[in-house]
C-alpha positions in Angstrom: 0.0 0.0 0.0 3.0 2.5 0.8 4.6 2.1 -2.7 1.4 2.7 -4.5 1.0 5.7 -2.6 4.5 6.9 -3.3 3.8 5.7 -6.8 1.2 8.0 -6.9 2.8 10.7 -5.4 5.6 10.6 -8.4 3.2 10.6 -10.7 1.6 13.6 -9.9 4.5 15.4 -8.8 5.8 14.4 -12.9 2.2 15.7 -14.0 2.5 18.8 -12.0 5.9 19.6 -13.7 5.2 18.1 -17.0 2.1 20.5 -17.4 3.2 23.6 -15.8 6.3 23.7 -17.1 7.9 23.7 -13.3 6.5 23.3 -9.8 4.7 25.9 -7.8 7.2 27.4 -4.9 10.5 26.9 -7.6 12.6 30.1 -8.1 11.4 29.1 -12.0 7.9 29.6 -11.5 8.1 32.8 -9.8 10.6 34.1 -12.3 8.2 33.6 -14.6 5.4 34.5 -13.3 7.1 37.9 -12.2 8.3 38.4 -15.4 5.0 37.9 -17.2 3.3 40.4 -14.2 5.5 42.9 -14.6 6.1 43.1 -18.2 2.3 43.8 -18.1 2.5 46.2 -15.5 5.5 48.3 -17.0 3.5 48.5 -20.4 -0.2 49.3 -19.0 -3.1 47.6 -20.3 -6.7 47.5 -21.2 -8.9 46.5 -18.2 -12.3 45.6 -19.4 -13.0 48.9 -21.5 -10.5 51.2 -19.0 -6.9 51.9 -20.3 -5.0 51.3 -17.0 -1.2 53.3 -17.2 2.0 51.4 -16.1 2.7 50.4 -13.0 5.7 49.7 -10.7 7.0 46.0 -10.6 6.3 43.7 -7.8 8.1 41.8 -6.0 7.5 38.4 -4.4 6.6 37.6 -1.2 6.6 34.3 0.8 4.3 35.6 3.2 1.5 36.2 0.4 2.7 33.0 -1.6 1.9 30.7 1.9 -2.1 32.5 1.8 -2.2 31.6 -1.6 -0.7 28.2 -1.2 -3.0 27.6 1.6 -6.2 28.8 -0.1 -5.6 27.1 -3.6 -4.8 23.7 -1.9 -7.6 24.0 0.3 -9.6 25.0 -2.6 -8.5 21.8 -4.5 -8.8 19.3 -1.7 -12.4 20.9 -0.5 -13.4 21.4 -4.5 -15.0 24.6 -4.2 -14.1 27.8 -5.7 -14.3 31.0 -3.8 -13.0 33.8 -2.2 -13.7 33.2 0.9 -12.8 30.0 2.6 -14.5 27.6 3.9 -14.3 28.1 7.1 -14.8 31.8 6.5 -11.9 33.6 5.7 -11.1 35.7 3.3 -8.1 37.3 1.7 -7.1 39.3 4.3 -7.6 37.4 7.3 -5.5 34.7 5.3 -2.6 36.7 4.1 -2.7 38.1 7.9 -2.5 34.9 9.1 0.2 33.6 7.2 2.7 36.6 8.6 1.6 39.3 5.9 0.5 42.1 8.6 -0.4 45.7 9.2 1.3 46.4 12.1 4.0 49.5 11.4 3.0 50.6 8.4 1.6 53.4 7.3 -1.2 51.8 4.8 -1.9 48.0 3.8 -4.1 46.6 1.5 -4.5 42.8 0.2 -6.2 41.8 -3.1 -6.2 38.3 -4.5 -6.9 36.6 -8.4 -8.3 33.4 -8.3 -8.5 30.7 -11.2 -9.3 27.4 -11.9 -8.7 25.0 -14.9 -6.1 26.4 -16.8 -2.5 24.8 -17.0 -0.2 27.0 -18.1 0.8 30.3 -16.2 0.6 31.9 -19.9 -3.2 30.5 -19.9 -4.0 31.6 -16.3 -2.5 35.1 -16.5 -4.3 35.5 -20.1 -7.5 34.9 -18.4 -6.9 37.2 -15.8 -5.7 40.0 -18.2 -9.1 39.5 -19.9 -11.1 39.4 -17.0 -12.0 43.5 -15.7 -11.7 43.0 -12.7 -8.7 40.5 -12.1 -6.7 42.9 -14.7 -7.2 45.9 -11.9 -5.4 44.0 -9.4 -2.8 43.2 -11.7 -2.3 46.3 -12.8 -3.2 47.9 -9.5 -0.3 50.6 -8.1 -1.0 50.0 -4.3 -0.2 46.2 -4.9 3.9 46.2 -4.4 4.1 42.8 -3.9 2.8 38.8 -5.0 2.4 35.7 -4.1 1.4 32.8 -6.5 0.4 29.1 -5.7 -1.5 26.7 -8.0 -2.9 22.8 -6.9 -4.4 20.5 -9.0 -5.0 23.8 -11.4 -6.4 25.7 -8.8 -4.4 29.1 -9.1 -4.4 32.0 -6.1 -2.4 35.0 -7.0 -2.7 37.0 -3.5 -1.3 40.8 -3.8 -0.2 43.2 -1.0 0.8 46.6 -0.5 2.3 48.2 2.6 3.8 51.8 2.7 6.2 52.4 5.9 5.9 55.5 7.5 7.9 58.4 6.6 11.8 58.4 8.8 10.9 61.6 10.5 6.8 59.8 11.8 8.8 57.0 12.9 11.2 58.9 15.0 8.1 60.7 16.3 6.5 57.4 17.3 9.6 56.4 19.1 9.7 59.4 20.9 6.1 59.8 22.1 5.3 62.6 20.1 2.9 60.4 18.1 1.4 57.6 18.2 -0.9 54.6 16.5 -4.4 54.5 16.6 -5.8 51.9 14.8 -3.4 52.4 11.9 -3.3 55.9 12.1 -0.6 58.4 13.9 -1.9 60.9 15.5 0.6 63.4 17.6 0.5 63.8 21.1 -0.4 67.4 22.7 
């Protein structure tokens, strides 16, 4: 019974790299992917009927890529499709839970792509581009940074963007001169 389950283990792990060219989590599939991304981003696109300019590249996060590894594999061994998790969660409650958090910076948003079926990152990301509203994220200038994870061809593509504060708030907050309320500084009197 254990080599037919390590028999089928190999044989999906082949599958896996066979159809997508390299494995999820490999500096080779986040290379491309970010490549792909941000080659869209630095030439703008058409979202829907919106011209959306260029944007500034991302970069990857592992924080972001364990929310989206945990969603899509949920996703694929629950078979659902969804936003929200089953057990209620949703993008930002899962990004915040895998590390990716608010706490020092200035702003934060989260944002995520979801797909399912396609097994290529060229067919995923084309989808995306023709789909209105996963093109915004993508092309969307708060977002700074990705994440990526696909199971079983279940795709997440979470995004993030946090902004530090400025050197001169931050030496306020350490002084006592400001401080945080619910992410925003406010100066002492």
């Amino acid at each position: 019974m254990r080599n037919v389950i390590l028999s089928i283990t190999i044989v999906l792990t082949f599958v896996t790299s066979v159809v997508f060219g390299q494995s999820p989590g490999s500096n080779k599939f986040k290379k491309e992917f970010l490549r792909v991304i941000n080659r869209t981003r630095a030439n703008g696109c058409i979202c829907g009927t919106n011209y959306m300019p260029p944007a500034p590249p991302l970069m990857w996060n592992d924080k972001l890529e364990k929310a989206a590894k945990g969603h899509a594999q949920d996703m694929a061994s629950r078979r659902y499709f969804s936003h929200v998790s089953k057990d209620g969660r949703d993008a930002m409650a899962r990004a915040e839970n895998a590390g990716y958090d608010h706490f020092g910076f200035k702003s934060f948003t989260v944002g995520e792509n979801i797909a399912q079926g396609q097994p290529t990152i060229a067919e995923v990301m084309t989808g995306w581009i023709n789909s209105e509203g996963h093109c915004r994220n993508l092309m969307n200038p708060d977002f700074k940074e990705v994440g990526i994870w696909v199971t079983d061809t279940y795709w997440v593509q979470d995004f993030g963007g946090r902004e530090e504060f400025s050197a001169e708030m931050k030496q306020m907050i350490k002084s006592g001169k400001a401080r945080i309320i619910q992410g925003s500084v406010h100066e002492s009197h």
